[in-house]
C-alpha positions as CSV (number, residue, x, y, z in Angstrom):
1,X,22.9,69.9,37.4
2,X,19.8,67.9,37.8
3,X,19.9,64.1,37.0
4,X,17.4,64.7,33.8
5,X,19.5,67.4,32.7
6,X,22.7,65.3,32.7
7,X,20.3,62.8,30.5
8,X,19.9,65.5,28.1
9,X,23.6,66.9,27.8
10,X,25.1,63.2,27.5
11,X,22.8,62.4,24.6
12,X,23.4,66.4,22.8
13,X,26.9,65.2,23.4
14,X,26.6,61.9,21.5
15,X,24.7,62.8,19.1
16,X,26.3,66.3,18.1
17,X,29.8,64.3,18.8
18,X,30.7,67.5,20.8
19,X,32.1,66.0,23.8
20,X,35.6,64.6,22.9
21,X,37.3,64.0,19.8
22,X,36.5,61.2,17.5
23,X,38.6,57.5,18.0
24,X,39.2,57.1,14.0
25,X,41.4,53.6,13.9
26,X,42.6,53.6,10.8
27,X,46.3,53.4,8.6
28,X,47.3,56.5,7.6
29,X,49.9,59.0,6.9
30,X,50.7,62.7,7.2
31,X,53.5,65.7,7.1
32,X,54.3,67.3,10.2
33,X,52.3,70.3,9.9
34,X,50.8,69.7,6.7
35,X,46.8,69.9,7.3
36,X,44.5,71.7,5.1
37,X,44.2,75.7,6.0
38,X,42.4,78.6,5.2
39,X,45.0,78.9,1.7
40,X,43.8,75.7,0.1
41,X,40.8,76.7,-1.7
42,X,41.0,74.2,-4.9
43,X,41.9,71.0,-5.6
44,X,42.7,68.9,-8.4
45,X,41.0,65.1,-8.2
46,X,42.3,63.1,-10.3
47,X,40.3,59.9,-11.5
48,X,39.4,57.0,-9.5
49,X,41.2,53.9,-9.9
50,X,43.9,55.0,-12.4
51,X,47.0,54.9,-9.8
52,X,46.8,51.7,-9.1
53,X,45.5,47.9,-10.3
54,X,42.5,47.3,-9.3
55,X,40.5,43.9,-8.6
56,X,37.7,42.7,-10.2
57,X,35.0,44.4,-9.2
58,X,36.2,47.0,-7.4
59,X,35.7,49.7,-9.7
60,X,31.5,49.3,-10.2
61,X,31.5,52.7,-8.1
62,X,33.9,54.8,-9.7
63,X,31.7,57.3,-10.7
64,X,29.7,57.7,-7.3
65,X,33.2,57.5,-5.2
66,X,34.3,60.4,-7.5
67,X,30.9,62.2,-7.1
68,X,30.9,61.9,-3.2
69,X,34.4,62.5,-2.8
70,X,33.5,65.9,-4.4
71,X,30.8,66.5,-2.6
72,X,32.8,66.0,0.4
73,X,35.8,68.2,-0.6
74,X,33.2,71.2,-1.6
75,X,31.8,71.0,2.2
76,X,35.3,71.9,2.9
77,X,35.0,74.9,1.4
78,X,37.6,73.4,-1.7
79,X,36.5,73.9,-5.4
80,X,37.0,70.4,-7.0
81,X,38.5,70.0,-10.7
82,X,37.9,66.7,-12.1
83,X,39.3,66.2,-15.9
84,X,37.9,63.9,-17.7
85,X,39.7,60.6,-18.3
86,X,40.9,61.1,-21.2
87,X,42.6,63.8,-20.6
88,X,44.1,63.0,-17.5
89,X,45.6,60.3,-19.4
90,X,47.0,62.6,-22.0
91,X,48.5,64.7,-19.7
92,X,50.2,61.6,-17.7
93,X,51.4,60.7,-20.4
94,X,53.2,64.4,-21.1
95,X,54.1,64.5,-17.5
96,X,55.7,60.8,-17.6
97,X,57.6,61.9,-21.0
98,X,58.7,65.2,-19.5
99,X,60.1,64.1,-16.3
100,X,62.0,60.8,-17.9
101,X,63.5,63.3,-20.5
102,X,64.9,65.5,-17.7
103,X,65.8,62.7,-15.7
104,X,68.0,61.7,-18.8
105,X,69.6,65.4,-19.1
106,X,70.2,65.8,-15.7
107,X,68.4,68.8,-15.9
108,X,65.6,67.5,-12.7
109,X,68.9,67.2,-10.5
110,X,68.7,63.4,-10.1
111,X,70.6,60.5,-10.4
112,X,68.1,58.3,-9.7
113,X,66.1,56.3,-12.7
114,X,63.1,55.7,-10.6
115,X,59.9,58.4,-10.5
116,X,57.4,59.0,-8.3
117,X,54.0,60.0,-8.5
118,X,54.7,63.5,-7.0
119,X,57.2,63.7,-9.3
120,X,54.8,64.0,-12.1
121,X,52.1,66.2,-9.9
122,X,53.7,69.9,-11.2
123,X,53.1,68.7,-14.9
124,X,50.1,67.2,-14.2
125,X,48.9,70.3,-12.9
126,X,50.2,72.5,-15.8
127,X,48.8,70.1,-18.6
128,X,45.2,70.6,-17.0
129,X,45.7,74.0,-16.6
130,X,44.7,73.8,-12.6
131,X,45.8,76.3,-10.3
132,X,45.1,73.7,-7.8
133,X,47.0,74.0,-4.5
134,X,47.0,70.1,-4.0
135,X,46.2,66.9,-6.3
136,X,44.1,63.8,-5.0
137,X,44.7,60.0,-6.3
138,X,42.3,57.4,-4.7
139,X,41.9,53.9,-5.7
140,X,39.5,51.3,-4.0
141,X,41.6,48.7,-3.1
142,X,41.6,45.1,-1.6
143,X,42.7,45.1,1.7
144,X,42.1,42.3,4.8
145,X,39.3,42.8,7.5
146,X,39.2,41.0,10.5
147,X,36.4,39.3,12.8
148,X,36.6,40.0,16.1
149,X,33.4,38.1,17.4
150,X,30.4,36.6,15.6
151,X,29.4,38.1,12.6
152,X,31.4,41.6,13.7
153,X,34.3,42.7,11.1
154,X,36.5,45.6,11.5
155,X,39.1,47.3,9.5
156,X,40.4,50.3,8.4
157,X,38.7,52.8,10.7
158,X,35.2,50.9,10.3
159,X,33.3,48.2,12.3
160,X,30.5,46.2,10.1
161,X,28.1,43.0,10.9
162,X,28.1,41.1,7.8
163,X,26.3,38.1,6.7
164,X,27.7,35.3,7.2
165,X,24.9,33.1,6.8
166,X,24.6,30.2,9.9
167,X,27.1,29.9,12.3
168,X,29.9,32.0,13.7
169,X,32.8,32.9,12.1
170,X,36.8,34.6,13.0
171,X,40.2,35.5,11.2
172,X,40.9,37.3,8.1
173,X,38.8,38.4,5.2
174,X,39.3,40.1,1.8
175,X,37.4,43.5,2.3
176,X,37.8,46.6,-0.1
177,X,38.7,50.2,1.3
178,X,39.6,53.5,-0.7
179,X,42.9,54.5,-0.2
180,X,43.4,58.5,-0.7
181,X,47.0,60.6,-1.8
182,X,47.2,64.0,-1.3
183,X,50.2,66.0,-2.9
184,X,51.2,69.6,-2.8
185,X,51.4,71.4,-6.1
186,X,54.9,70.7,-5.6
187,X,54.8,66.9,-5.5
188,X,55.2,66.6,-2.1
189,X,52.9,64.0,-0.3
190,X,50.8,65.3,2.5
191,X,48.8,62.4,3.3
192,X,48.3,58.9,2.6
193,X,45.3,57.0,4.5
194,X,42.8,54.2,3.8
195,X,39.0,54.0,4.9
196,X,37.2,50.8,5.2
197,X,34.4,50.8,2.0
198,X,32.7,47.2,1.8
199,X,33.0,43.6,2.6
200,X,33.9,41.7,-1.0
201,X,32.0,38.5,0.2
202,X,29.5,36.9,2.4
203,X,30.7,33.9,4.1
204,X,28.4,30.9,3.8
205,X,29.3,28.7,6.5
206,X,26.9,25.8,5.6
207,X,28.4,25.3,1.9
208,X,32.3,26.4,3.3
209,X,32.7,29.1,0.6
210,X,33.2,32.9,0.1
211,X,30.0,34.5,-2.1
212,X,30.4,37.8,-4.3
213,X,28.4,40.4,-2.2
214,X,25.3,41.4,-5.1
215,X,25.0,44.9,-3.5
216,X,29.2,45.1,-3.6
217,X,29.7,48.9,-3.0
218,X,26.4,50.1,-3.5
219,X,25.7,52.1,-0.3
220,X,26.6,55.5,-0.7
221,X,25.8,56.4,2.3
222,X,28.8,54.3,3.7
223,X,31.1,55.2,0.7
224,X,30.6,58.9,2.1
225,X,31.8,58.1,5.5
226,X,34.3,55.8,4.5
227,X,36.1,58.6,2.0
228,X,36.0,61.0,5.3
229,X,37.9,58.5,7.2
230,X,40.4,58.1,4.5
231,X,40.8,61.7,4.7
232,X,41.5,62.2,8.4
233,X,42.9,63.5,10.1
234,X,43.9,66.2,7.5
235,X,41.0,68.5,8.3
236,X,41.5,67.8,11.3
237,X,41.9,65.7,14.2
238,X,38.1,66.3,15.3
239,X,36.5,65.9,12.6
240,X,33.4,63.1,13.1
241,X,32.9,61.0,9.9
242,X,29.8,59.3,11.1
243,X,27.1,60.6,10.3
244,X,27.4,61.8,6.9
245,X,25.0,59.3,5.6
C-alpha cells in the first residue's frame, strides 16, 4: 500500500470509527447475556426524572432527554411507548398497591417488606397496556467530574473543556449525567449505566466561586451522545456514540 493510500485508510478509519472498537469509560452494569436482540422490538420509557430526586435544575430538559432518548431507541429499530405523566403515575400507584397487598398475603412468595423497582415493572406494564419487552427509567442526576489538567473535565464516559474563567483549575466538581434502567418485562434488571450530560457550573477563579451554567443542558447535540453512552454497551460493545450530534 502506498504511503498516500495509508493516509486515506487511517482517516476512513477514524472517521467511520471502523478500525477497532470504541474505549467508552464509563459506570455501568449489565446481565451476563442480556443485550438487546433481534426479539426486542418495543419498549416501554417511562418518564424522565420520576425514579429518583432530582436537583434543582436538573430537570429544564426533560422533555428533549425524553424526545432524543426516543429518537435514539427508534434507530434501533425499537417502537417507543411513552405514557403520559399522569398516567404513569396512576399506574405506579396500582402497581405499588398491588405488589404491597401481595407481599402482605404471601401470595408474591416473599418474606421480605422491601420492593424493588422491578418488582412493580409486570404491573406497570399491564396498567399501560404495553406489550413492551423491556421498561426504561432514566433520571439526570448529580454526579462528580474530575479535572485532569487545565480547563479539561472528565466523567462518566465523556471528556469536556469548560470555562473556568482565568487560571487553572483540578479536583472534583458537581457535574450532571443521565443515569439509564433497563428491565425485562419480568422485572429483572438488564442494565444500569450513567453518561456524562453537562457541567452544573463554571468555575470563576478570580471571584473563588462556582456559577450556575445559563445554557445548563441545553445542547442536544451532547444530550444525544451522552444517552448512547448511558446505554452501552447493551447494543453492543461496538457501538460509537460520538458522532450523533
Amino acid at each position: 500500500m502506498s504511503r498516500i493510500a495509508l493516509i486515506v485508510a487511517l482517516v476512513s478509519c477514524l472517521t467511520l470509527a471502523g478500525c477497532a472498537a470504541p474505549n467508552i469509560k464509563h459506570e455501568y452494569s449489565m446481565a451476563p447475556g442480556a443485550g438487546h436482540h433481534s426479539g426486542i422490538t418495543r419498549a416501554l420509557a417511562l418518564p424522565i426524572n420520576e425514579t429518583a430526586k432530582t436537583a434543582r435544575g436538573l430537570d429544564s430538559a426533560d422533555e428533549a432527554v425524553a424526545r432524543l432518548q426516543k429518537e435514539y431507541l427508534e434507530s434501533k429499530g425499537i417502537t417507543v411507548d411513552q405514557p403520559a405523566l399522569r398516567s404513569y403515575r396512576r399506574a405506579f400507584a396500582v402497581a405499588s398497591d398491588r405488589v404491597n397487598k401481595q407481599r402482605m398475603s404471601g401470595e408474591a412468595g416473599s418474606t421480605s417488606s422491601a420492593i424493588s423497582y422491578g418488582d412493580l415493572v409486570p404491573t406497570l406494564i399491564q396498567e399501560l397496556e404495553s406489550d413492551a419487552q423491556i421498561v426504561i427509567i432514566s433520571n439526570v442526576v448529580m454526579r462528580t467530574g474530575e479535572y485532569i489538567g487545565g480547563k479539561v473535565m472528565r466523567w462518566d464516559g465523556v471528556t469536556r473543556r469548560e470555562k473556568v474563567g482565568t487560571g487553572m483549575i483540578s479536583g472534583a466538581v458537581p457535574v450532571a449525567s443521565i443515569h439509564s434502567i433497563v428491565y425485562d418485562a419480568k422485572g429483572n434488571e438488564v442494565l444500569s449505566g450513567y453518561g456524562g450530560l453537562d457541567a452544573i457550573f463554571e468555575t470563576n477563579i478570580a471571584k473563588r466561586r462556582y456559577d450556575l451554567k445559563e445554557d445548563l443542558l441545553q445542547d442536544e447535540g451532547f444530550i444525544r451522545e451522552r444517552i448512547c453512552i448511558s446505554f452501552h454497551p447493551y447494543f453492543g460493545s461496538e457501538e460509537y456514540c460520538r458522532g450523533l450530534r
